[in-house]
Structures are given as structure tokens and as C-alpha cells.
Backbone as CSV, one residue per row, in Angstrom:
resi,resn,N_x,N_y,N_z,CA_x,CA_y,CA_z,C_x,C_y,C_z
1,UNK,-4.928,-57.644,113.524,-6.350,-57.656,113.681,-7.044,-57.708,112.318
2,UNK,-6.604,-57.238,111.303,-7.336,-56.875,109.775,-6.264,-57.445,108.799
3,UNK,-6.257,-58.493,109.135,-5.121,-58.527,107.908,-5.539,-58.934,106.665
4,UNK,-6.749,-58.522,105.966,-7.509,-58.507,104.669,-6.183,-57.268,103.869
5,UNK,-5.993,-57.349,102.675,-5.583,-56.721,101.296,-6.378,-55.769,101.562
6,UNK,-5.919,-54.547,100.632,-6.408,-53.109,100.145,-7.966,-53.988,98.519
7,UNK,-8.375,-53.114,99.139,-9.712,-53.308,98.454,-9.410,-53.239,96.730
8,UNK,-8.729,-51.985,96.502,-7.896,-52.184,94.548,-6.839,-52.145,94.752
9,UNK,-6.238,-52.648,93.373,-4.513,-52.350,93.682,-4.306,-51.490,93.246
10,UNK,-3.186,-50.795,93.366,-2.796,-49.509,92.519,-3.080,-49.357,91.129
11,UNK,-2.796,-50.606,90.443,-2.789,-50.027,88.609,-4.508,-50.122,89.029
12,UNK,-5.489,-51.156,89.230,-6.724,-50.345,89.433,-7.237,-48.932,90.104
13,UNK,-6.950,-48.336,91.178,-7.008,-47.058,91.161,-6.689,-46.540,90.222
14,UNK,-5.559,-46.440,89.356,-4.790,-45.504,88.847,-6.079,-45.405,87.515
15,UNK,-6.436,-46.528,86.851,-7.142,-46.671,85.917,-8.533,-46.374,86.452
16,UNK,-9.600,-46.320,87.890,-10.576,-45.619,87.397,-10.175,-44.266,87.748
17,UNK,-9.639,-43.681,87.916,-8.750,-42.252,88.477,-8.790,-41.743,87.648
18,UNK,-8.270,-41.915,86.150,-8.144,-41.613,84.831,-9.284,-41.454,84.241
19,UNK,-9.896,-42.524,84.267,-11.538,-42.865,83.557,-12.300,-41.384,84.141
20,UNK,-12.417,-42.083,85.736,-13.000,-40.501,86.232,-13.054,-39.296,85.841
21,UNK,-11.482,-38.775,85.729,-10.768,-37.749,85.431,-11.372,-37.358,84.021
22,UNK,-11.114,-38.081,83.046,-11.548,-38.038,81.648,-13.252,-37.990,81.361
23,UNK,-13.770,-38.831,82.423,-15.161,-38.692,82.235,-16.018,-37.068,82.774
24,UNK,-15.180,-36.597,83.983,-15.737,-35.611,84.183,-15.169,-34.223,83.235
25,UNK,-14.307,-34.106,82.362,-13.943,-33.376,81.821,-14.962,-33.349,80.219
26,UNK,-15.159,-34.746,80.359,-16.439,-34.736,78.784,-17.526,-34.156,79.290
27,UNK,-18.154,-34.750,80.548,-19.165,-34.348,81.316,-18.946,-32.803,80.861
28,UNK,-18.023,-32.341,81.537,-18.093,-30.316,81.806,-18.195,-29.728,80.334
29,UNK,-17.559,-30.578,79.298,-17.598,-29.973,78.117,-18.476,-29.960,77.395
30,UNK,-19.255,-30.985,77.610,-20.664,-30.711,76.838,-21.477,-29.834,77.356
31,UNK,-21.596,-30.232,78.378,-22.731,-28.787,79.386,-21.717,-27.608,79.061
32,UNK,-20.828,-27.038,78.933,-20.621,-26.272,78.749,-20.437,-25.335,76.991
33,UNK,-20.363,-26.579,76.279,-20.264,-26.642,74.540,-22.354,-26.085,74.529
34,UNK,-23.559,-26.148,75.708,-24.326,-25.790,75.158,-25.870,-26.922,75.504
35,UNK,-24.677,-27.948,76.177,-25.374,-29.307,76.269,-26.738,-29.509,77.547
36,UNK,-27.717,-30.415,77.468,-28.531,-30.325,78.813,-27.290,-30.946,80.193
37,UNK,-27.494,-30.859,80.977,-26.697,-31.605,82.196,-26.940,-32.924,81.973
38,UNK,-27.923,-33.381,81.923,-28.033,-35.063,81.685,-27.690,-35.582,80.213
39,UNK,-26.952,-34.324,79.107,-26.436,-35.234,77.842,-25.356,-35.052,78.907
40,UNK,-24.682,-34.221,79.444,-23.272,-34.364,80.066,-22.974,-35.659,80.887
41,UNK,-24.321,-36.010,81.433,-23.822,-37.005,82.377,-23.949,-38.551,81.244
42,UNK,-24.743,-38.189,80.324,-24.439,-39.483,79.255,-23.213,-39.289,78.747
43,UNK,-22.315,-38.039,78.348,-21.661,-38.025,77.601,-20.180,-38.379,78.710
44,UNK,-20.381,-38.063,79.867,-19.578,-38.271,80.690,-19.497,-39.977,81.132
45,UNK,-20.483,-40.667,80.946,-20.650,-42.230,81.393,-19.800,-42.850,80.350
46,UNK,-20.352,-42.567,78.998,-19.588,-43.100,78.195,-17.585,-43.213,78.165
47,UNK,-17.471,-41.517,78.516,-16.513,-41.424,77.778,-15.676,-42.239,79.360
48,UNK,-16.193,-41.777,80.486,-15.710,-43.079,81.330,-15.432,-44.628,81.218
49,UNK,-16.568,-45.004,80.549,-16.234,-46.584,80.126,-15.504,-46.919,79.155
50,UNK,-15.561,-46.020,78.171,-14.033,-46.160,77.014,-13.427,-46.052,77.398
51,UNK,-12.675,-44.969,78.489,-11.081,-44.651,79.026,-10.455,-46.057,80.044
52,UNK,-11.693,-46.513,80.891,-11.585,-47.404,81.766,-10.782,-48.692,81.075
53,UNK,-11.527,-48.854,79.298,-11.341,-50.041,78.619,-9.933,-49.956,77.873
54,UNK,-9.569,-48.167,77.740,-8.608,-47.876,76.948,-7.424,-48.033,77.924
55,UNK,-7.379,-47.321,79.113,-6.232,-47.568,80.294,-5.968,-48.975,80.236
56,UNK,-7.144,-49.563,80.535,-6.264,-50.887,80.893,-5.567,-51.790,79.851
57,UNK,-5.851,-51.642,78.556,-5.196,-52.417,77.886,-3.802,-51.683,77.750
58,UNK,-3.743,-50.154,78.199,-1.995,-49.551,77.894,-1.667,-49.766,79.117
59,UNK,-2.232,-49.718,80.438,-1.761,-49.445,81.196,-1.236,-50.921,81.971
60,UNK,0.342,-51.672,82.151,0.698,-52.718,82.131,1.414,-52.662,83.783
């Protein structure tokens, strides 16, 4: 009846999984280093889109 593909493939999950992972841990550390919640959520966007850019070029 559905025979459409999985929406990501695994090495994509795996890589925003990571990003995520890494982004919400910058996120918590700044708000918690002292930061407003919304530098956290800048500091958390960012450090998401570097990890996203950094995984995928290691991650093969």
C-alpha cells in the first residue's frame, strides 16, 4: 500500500541527532554560564549548524 522510502536515511538521522544533541547542550550552557534564554537559543542555533556541517563531512 505505501511503498514510498523512509523520509531520512540513517547517516541523516544520525547527523541531525548529533547536531541536536550538541546544540541543546550549548543552548543549556549558556543559560546556565549566566546567559539570557534567547542568547541560549542563538548560541544553541549556531552551535547546531556547525555540528550538522562538521558530522557530515566525518561522518561517511
Amino acid at each position: 500500500m505505501n511503498n514510498q522510502g523512509p523520509l531520512l536515511g540513517q547517516r541523516a538521522a544520525v547527523i541531525f541527532l548529533l547536531g541536536a544533541l550538541v546544540g541543546l547542550g550549548a543552548g543549556v550552557c549558556t543559560v546556565l554560564a549566566g546567559g539570557s534564554p534567547a542568547g541560549g537559543v542563538l548560541a544553541g542555533g549556531a552551535a547546531f549548524g556547525a555540528s550538522v556541517m562538521f558530522f557530515h563531512a566525518i561522518i561517511d
